[in-house]
N, CA, C and O atoms as a Tripos MOL2 file, in Angstrom:
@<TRIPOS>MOLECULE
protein
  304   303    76     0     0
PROTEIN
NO_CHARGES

@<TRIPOS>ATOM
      1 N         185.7990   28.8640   55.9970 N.3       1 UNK1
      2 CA        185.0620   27.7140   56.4670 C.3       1 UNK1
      3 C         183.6860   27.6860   55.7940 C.2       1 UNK1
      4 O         183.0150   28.7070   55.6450 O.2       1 UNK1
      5 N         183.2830   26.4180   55.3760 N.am      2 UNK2
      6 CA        181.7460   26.3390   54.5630 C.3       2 UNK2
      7 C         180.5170   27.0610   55.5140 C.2       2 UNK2
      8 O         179.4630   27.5750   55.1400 O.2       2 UNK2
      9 N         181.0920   26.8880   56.9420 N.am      3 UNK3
     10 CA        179.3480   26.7170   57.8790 C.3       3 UNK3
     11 C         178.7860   28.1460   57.7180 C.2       3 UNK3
     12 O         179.6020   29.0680   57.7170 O.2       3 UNK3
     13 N         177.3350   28.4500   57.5670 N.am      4 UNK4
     14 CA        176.8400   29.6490   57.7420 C.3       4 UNK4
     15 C         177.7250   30.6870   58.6040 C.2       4 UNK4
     16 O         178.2860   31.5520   57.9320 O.2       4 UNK4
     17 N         177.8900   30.7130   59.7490 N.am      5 UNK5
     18 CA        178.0170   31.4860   61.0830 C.3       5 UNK5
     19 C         179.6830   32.0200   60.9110 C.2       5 UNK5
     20 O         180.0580   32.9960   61.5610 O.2       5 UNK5
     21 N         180.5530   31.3460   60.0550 N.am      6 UNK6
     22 CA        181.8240   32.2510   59.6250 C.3       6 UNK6
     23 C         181.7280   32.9220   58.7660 C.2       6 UNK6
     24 O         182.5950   33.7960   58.7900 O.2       6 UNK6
     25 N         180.6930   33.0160   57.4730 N.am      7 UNK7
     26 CA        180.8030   34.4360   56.4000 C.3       7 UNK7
     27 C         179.9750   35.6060   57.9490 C.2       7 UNK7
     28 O         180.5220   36.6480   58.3110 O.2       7 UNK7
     29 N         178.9340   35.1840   58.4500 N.am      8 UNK8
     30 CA        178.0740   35.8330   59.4480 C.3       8 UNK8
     31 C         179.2880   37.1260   60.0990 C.2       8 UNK8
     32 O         179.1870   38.3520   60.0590 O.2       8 UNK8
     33 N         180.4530   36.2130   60.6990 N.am      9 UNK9
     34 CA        181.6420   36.5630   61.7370 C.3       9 UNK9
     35 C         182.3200   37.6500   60.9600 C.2       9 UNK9
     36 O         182.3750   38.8330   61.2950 O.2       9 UNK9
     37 N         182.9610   36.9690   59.6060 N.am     10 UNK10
     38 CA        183.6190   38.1910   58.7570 C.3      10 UNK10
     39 C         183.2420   39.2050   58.1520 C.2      10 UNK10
     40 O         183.9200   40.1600   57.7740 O.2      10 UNK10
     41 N         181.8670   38.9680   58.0200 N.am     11 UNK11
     42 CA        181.5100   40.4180   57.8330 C.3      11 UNK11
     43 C         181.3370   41.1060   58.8060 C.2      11 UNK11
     44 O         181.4200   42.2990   58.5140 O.2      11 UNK11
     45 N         181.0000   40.8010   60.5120 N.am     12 UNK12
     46 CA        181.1130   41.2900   60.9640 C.3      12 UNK12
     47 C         182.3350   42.2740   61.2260 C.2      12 UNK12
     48 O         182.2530   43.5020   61.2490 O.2      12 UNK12
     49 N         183.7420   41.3440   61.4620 N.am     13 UNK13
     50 CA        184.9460   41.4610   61.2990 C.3      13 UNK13
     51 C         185.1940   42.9290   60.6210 C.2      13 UNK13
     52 O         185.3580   44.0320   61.1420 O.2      13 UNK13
     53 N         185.1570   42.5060   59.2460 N.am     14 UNK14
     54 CA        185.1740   43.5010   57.9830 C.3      14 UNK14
     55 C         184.6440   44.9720   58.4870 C.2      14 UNK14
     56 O         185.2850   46.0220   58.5390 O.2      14 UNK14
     57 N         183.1540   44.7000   58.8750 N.am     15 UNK15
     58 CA        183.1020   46.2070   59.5190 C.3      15 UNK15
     59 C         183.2060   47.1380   60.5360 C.2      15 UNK15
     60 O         182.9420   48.3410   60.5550 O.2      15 UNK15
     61 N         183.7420   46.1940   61.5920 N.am     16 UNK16
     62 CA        184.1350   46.9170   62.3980 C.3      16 UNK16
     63 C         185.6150   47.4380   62.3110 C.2      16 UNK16
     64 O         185.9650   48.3350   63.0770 O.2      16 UNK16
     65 N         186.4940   46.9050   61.4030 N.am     17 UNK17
     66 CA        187.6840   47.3140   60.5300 C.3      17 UNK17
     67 C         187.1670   48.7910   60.0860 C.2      17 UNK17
     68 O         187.3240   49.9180   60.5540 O.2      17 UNK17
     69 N         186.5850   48.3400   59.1380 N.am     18 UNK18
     70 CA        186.2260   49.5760   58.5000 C.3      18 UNK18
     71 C         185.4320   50.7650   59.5590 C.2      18 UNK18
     72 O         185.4800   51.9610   59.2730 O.2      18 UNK18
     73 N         184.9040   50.3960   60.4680 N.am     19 UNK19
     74 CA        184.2310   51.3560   61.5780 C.3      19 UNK19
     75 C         185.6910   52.1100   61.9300 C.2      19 UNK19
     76 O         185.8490   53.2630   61.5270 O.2      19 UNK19
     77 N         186.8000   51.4110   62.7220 N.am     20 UNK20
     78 CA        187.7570   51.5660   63.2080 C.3      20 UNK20
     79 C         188.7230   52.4850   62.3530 C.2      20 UNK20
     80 O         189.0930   53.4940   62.9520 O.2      20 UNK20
     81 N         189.1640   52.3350   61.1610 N.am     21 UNK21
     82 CA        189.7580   52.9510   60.1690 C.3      21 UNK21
     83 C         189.1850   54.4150   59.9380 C.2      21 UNK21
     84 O         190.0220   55.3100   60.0530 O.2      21 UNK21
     85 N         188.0060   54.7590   59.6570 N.am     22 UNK22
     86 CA        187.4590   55.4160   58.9780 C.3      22 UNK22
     87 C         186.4940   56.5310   59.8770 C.2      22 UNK22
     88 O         186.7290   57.7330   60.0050 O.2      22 UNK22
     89 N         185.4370   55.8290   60.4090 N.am     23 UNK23
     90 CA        184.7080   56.4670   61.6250 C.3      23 UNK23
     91 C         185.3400   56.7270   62.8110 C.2      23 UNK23
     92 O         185.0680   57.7810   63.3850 O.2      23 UNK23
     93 N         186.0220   56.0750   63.2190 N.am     24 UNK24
     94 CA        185.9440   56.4510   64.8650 C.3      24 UNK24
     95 C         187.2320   57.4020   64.6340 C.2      24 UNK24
     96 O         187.1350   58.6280   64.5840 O.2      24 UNK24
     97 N         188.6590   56.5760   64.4750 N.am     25 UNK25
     98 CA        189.9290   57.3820   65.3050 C.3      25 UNK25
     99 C         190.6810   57.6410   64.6570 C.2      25 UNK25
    100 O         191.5750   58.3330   65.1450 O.2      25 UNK25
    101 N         190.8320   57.1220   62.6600 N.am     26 UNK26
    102 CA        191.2550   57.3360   62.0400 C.3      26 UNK26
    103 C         192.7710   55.5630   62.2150 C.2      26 UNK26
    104 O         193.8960   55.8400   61.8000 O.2      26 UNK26
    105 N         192.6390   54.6180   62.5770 N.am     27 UNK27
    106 CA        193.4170   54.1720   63.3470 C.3      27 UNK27
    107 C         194.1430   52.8650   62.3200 C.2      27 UNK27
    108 O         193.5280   52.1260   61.5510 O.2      27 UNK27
    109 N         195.5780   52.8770   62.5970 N.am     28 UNK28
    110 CA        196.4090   52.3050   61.4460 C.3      28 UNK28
    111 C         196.0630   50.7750   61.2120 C.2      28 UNK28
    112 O         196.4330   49.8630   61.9520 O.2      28 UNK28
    113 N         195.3700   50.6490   60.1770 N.am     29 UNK29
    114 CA        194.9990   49.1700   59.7190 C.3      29 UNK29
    115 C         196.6370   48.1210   60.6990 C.2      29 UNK29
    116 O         196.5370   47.5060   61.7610 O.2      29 UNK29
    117 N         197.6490   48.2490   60.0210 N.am     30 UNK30
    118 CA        198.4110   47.3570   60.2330 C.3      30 UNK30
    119 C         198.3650   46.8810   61.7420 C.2      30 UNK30
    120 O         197.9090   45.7620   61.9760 O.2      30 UNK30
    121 N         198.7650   47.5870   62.6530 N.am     31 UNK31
    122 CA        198.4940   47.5520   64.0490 C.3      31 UNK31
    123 C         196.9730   46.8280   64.8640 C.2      31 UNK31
    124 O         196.7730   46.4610   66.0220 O.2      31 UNK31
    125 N         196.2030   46.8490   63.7770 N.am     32 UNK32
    126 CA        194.7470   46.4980   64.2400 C.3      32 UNK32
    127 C         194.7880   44.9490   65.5220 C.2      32 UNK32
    128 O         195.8430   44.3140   65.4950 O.2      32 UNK32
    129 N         194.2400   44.7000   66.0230 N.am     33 UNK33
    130 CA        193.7810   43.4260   66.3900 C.3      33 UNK33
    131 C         192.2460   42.8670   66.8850 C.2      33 UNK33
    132 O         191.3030   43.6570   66.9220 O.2      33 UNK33
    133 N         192.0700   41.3530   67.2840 N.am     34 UNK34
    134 CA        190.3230   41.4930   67.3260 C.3      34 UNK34
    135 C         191.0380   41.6750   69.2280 C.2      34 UNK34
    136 O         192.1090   41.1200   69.4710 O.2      34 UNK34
    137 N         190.5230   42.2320   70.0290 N.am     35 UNK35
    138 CA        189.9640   42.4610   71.1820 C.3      35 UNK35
    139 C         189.0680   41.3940   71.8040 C.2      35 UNK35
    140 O         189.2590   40.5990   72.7240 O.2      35 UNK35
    141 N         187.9010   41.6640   70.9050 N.am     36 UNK36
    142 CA        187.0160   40.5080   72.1220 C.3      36 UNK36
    143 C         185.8390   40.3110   70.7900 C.2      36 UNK36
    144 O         185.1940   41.1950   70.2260 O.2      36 UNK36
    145 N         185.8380   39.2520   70.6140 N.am     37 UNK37
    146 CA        184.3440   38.6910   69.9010 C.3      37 UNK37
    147 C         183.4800   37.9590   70.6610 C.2      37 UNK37
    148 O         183.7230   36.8070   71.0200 O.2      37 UNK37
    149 N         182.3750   38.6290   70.9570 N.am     38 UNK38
    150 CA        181.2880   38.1640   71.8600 C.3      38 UNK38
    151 C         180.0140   37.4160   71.1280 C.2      38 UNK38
    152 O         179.8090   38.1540   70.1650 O.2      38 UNK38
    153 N         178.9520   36.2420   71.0580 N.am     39 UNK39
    154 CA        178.2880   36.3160   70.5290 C.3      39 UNK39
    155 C         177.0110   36.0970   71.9160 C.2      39 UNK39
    156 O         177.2050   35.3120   72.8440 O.2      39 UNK39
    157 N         175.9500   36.8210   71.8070 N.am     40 UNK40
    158 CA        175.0440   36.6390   72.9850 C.3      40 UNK40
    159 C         173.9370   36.2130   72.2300 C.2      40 UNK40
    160 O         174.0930   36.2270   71.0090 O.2      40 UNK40
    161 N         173.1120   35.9270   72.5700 N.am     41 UNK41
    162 CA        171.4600   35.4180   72.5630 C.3      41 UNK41
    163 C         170.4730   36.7370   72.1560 C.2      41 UNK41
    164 O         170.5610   37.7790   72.8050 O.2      41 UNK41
    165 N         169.8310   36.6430   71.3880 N.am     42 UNK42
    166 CA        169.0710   37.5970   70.7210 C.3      42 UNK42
    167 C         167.3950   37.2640   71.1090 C.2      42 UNK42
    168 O         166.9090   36.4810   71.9250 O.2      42 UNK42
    169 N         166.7990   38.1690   70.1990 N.am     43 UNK43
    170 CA        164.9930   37.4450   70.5440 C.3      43 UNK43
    171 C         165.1910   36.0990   69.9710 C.2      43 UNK43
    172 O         166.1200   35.5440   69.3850 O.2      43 UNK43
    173 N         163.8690   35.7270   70.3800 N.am     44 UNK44
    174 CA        163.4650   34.3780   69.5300 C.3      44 UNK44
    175 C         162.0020   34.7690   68.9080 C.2      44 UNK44
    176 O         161.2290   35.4710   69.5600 O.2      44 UNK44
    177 N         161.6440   34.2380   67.5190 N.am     45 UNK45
    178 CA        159.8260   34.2600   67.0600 C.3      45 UNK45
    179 C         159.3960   32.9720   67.5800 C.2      45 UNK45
    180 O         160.0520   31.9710   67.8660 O.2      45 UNK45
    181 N         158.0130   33.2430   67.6460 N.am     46 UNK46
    182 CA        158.0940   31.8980   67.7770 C.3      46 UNK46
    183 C         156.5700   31.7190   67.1500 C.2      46 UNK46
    184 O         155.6370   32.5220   67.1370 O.2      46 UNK46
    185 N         156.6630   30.3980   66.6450 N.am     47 UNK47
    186 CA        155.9130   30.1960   65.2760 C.3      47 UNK47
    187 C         155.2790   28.8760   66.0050 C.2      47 UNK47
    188 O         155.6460   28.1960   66.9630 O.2      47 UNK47
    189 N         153.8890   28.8110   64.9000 N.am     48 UNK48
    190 CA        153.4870   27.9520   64.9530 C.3      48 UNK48
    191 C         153.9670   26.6240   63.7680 C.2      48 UNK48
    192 O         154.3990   26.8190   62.6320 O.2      48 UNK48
    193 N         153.6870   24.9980   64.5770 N.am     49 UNK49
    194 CA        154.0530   24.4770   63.2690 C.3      49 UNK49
    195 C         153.2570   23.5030   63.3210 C.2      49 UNK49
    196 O         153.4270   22.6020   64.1420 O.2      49 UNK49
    197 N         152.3650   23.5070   62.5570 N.am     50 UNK50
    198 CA        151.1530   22.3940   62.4670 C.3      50 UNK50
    199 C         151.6020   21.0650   62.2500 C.2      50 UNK50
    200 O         152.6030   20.8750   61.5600 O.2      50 UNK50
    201 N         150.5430   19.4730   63.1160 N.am     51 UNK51
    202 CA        150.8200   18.5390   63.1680 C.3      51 UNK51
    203 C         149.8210   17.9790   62.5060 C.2      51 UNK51
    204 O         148.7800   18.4990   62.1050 O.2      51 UNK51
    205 N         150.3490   16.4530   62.3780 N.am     52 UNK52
    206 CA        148.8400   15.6110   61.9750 C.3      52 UNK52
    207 C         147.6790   15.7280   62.9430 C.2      52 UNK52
    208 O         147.9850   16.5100   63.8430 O.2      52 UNK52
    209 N         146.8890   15.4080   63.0350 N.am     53 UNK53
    210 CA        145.3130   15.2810   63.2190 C.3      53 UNK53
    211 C         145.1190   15.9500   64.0670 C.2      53 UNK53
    212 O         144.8550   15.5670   65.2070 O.2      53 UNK53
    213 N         145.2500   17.6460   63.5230 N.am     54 UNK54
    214 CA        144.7670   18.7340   64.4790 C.3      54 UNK54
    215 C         145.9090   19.1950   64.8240 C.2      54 UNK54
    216 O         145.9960   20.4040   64.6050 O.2      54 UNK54
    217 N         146.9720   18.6530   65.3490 N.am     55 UNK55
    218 CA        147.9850   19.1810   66.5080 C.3      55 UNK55
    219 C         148.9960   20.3180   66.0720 C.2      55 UNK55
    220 O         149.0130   20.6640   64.8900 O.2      55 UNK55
    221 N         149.6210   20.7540   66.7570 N.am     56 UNK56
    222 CA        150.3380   22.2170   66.9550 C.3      56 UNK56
    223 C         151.7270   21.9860   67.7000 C.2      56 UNK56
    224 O         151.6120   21.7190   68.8960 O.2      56 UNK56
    225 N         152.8380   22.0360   67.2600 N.am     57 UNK57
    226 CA        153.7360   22.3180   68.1530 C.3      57 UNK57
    227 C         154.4320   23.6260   67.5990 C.2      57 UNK57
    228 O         154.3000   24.0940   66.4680 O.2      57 UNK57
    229 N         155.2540   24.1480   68.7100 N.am     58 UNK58
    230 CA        155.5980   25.4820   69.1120 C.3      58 UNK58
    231 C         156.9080   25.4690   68.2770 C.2      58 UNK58
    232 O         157.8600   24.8110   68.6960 O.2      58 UNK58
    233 N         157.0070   26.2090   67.0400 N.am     59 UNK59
    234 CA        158.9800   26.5160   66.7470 C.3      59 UNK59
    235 C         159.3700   28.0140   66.8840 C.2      59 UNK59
    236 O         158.8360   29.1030   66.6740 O.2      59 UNK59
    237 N         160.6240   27.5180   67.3610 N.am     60 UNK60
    238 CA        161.5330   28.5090   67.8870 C.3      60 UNK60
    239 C         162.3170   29.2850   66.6170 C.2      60 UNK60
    240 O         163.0930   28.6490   65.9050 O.2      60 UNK60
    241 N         162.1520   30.1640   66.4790 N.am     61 UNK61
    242 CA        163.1850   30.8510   65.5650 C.3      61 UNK61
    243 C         164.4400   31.5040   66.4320 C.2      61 UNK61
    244 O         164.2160   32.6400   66.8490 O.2      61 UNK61
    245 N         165.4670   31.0500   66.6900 N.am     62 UNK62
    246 CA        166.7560   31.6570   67.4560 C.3      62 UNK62
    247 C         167.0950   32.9010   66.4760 C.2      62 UNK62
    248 O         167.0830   32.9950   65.2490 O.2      62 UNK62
    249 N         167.4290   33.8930   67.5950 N.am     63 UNK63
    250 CA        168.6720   35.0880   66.5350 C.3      63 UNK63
    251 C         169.8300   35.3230   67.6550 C.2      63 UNK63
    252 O         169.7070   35.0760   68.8540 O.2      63 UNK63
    253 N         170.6310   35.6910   67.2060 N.am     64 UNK64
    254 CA        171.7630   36.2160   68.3880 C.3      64 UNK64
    255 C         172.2290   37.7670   68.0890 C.2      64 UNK64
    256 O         171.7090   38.2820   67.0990 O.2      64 UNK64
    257 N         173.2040   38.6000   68.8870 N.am     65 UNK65
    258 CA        174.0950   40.0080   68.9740 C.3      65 UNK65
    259 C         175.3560   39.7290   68.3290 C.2      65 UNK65
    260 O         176.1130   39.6590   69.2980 O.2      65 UNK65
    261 N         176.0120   39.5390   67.3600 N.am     66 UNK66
    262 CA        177.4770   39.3880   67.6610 C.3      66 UNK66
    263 C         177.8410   40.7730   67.3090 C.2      66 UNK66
    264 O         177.3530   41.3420   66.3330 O.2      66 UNK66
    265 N         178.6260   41.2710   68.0390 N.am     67 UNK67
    266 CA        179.8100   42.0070   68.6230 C.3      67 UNK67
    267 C         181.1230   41.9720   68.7370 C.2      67 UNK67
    268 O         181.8200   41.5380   69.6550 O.2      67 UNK67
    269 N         181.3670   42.3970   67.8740 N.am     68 UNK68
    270 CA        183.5140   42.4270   67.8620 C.3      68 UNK68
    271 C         184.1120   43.6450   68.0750 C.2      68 UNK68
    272 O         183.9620   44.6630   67.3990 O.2      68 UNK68
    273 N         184.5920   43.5370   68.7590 N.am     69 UNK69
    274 CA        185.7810   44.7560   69.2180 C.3      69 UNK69
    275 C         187.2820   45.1490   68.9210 C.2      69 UNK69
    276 O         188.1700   44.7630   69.6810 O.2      69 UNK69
    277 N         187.5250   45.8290   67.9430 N.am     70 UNK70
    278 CA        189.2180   45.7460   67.2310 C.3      70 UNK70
    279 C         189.4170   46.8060   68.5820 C.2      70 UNK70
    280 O         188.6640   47.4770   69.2870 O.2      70 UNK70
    281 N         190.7380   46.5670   68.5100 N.am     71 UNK71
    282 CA        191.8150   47.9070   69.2890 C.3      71 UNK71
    283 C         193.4500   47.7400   68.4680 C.2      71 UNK71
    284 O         193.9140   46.8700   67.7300 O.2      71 UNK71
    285 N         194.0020   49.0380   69.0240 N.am     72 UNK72
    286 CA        195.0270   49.2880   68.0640 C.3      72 UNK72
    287 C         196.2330   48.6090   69.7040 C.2      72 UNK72
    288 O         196.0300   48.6270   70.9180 O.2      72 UNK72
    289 N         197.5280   48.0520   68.7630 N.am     73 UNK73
    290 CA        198.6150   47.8020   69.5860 C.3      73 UNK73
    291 C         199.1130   48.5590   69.8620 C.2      73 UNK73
    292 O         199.4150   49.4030   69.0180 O.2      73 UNK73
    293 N         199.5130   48.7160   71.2630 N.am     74 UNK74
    294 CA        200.2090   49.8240   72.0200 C.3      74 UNK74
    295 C         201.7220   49.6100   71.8090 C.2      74 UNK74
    296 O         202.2780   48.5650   72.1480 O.2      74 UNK74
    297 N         202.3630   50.6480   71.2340 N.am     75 UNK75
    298 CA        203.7690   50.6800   71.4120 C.3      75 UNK75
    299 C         204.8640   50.5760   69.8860 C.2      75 UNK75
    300 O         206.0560   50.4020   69.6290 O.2      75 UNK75
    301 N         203.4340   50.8340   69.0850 N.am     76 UNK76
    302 CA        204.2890   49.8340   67.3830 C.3      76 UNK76
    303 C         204.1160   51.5240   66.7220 C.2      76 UNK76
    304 O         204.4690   51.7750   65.5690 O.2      76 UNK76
@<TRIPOS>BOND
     1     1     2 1
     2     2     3 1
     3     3     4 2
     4     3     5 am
     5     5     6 1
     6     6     7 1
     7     7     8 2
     8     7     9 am
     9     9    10 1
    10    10    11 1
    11    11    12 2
    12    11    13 am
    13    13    14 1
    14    14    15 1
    15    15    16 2
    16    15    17 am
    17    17    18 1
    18    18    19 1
    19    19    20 2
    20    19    21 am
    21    21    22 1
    22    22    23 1
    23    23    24 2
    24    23    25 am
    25    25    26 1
    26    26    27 1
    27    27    28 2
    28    27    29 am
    29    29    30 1
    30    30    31 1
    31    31    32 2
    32    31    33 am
    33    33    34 1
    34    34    35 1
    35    35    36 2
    36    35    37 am
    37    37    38 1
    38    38    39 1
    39    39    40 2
    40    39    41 am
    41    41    42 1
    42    42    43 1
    43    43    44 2
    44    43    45 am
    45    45    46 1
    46    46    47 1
    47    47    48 2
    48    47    49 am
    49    49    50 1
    50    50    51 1
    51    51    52 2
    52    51    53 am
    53    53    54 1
    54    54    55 1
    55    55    56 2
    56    55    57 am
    57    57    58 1
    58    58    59 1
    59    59    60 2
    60    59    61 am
    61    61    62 1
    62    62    63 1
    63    63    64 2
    64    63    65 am
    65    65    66 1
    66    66    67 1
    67    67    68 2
    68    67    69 am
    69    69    70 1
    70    70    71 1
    71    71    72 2
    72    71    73 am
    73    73    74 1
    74    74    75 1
    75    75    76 2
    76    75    77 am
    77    77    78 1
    78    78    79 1
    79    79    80 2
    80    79    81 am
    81    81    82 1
    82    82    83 1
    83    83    84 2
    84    83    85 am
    85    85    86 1
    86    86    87 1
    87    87    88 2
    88    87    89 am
    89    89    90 1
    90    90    91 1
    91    91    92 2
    92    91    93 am
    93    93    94 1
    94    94    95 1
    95    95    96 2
    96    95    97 am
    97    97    98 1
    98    98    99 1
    99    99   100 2
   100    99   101 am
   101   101   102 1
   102   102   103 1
   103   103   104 2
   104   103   105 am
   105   105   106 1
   106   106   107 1
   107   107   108 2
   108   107   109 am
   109   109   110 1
   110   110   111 1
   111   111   112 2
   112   111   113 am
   113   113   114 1
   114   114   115 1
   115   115   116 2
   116   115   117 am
   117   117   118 1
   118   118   119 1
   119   119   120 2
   120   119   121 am
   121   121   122 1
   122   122   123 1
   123   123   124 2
   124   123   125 am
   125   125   126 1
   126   126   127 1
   127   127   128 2
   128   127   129 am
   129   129   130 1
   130   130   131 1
   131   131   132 2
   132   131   133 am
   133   133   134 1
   134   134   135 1
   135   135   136 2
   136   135   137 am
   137   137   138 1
   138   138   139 1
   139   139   140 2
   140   139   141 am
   141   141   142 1
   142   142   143 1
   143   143   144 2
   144   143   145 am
   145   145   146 1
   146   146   147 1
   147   147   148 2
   148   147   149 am
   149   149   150 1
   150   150   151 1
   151   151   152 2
   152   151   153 am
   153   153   154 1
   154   154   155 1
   155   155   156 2
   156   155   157 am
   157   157   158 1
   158   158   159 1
   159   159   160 2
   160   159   161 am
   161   161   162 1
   162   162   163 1
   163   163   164 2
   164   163   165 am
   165   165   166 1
   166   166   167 1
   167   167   168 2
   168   167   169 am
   169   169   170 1
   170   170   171 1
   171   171   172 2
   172   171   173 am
   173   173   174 1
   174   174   175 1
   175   175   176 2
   176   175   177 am
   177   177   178 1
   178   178   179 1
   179   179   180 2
   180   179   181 am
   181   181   182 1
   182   182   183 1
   183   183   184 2
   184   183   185 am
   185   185   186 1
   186   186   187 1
   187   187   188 2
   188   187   189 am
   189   189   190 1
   190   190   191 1
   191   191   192 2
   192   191   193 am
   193   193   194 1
   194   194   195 1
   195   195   196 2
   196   195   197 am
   197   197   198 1
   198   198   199 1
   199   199   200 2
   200   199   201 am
   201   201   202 1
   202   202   203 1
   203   203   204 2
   204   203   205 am
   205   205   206 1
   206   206   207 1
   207   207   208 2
   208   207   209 am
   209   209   210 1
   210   210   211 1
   211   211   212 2
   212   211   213 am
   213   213   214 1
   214   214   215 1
   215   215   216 2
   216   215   217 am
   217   217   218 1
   218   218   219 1
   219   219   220 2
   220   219   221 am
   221   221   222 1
   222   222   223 1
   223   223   224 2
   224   223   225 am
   225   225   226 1
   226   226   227 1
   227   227   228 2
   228   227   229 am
   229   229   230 1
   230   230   231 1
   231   231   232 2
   232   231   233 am
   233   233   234 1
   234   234   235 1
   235   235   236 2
   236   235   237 am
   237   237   238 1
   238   238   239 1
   239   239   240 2
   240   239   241 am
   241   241   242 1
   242   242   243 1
   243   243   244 2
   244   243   245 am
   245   245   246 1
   246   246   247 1
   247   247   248 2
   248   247   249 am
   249   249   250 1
   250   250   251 1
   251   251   252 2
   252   251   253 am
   253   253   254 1
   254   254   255 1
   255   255   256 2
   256   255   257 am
   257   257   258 1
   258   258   259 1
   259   259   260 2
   260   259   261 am
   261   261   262 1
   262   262   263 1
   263   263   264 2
   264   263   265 am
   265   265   266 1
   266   266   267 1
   267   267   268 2
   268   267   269 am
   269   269   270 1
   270   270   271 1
   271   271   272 2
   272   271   273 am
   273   273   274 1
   274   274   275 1
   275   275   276 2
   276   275   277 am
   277   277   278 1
   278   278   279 1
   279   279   280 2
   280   279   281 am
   281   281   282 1
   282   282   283 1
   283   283   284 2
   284   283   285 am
   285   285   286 1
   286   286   287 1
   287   287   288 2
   288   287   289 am
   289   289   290 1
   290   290   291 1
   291   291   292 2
   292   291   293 am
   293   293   294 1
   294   294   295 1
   295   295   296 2
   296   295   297 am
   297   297   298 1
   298   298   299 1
   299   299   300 2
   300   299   301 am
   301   301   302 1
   302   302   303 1
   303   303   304 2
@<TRIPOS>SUBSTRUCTURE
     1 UNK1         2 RESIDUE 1 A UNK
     2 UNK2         6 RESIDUE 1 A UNK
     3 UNK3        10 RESIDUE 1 A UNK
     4 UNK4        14 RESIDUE 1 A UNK
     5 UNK5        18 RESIDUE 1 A UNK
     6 UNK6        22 RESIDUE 1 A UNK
     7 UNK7        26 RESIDUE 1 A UNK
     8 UNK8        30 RESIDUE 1 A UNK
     9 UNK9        34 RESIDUE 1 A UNK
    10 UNK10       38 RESIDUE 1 A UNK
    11 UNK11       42 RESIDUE 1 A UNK
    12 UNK12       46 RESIDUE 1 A UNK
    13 UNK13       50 RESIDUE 1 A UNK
    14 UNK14       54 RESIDUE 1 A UNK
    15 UNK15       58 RESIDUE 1 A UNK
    16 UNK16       62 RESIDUE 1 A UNK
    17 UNK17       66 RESIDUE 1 A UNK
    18 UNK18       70 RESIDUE 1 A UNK
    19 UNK19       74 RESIDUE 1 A UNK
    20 UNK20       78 RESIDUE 1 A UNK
    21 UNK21       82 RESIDUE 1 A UNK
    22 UNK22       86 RESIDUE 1 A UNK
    23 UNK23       90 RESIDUE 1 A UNK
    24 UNK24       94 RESIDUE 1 A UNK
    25 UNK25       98 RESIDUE 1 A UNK
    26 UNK26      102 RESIDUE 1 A UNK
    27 UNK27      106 RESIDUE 1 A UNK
    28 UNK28      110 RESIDUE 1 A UNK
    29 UNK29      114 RESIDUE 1 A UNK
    30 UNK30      118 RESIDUE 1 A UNK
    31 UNK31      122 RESIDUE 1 A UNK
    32 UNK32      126 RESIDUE 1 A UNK
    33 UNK33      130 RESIDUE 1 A UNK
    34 UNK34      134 RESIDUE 1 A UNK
    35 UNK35      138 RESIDUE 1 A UNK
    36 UNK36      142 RESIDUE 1 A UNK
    37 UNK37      146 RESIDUE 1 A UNK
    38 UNK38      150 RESIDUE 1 A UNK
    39 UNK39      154 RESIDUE 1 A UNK
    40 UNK40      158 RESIDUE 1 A UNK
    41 UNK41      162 RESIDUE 1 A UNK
    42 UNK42      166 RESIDUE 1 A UNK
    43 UNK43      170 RESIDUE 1 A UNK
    44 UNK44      174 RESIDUE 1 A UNK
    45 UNK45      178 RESIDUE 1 A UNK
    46 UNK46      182 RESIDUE 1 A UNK
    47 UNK47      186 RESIDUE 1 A UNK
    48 UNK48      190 RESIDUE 1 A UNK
    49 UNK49      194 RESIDUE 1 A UNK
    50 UNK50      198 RESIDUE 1 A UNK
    51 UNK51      202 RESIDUE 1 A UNK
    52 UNK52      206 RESIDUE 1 A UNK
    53 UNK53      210 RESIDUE 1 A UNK
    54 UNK54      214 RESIDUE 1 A UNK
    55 UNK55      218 RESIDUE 1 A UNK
    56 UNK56      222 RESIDUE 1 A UNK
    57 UNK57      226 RESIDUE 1 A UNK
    58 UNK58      230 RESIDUE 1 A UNK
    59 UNK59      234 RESIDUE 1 A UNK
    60 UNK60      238 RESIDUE 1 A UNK
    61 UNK61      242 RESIDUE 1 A UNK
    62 UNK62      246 RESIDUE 1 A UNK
    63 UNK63      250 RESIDUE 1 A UNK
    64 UNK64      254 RESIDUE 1 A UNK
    65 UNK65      258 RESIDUE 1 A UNK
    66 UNK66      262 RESIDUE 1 A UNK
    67 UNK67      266 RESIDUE 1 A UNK
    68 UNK68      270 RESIDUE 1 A UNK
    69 UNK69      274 RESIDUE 1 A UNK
    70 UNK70      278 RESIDUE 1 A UNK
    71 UNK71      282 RESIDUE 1 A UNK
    72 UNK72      286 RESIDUE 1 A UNK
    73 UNK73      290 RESIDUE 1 A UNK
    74 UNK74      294 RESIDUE 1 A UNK
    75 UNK75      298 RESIDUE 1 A UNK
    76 UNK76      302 RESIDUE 1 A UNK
C-alpha cells in the first residue's frame, strides 16, 4: 500500500519475525502467525507555530507504540 503507516507496520512485522525466529524460541517460520497488532498513542511535542501580526498557535506533533505479537500454531 502507498500510505506512510504500512511500510511503518512491515517493518514492524519483519522484526518481530525475526525477534521470534532467532532471539526468543528458536520458532518455525512456517507455522508463524500475527497474534495481535496493537497501535496506542505515544507522546506528543508540541511546537510553536507563528501567525500573522504577532500571533502563535500551538502544533501538535503526534507519535504512537505499535506493537505486534507473532505466536506459533498449536498442533502443526
Amino acid at each position: 500500500m502507498p500510505q506512510k503507516g504500512a511500510s511503518l507496520i512491515k517493518n514492524t512485522l519483519k522484526s518481530a519475525i525475526a525477534n521470534a525466529l532467532y532471539a526468543n524460541k528458536n520458532l518455525d517460520e512456517d507455522s508463524l502467525y500475527v497474534k495481535e497488532i496493537r497501535i496506542d498513542e505515544g507522546p506528543r511535542l508540541k511546537r510553536v507555530w507563528f501567525r500573522a501580526r504577532g500571533r502563535a498557535d500551538q502544533l501538535l506533533r503526534r507519535m504512537c507504540h505499535i506493537t505486534v505479537i507473532v505466536a506459533e500454531k498449536a498442533g502443526e
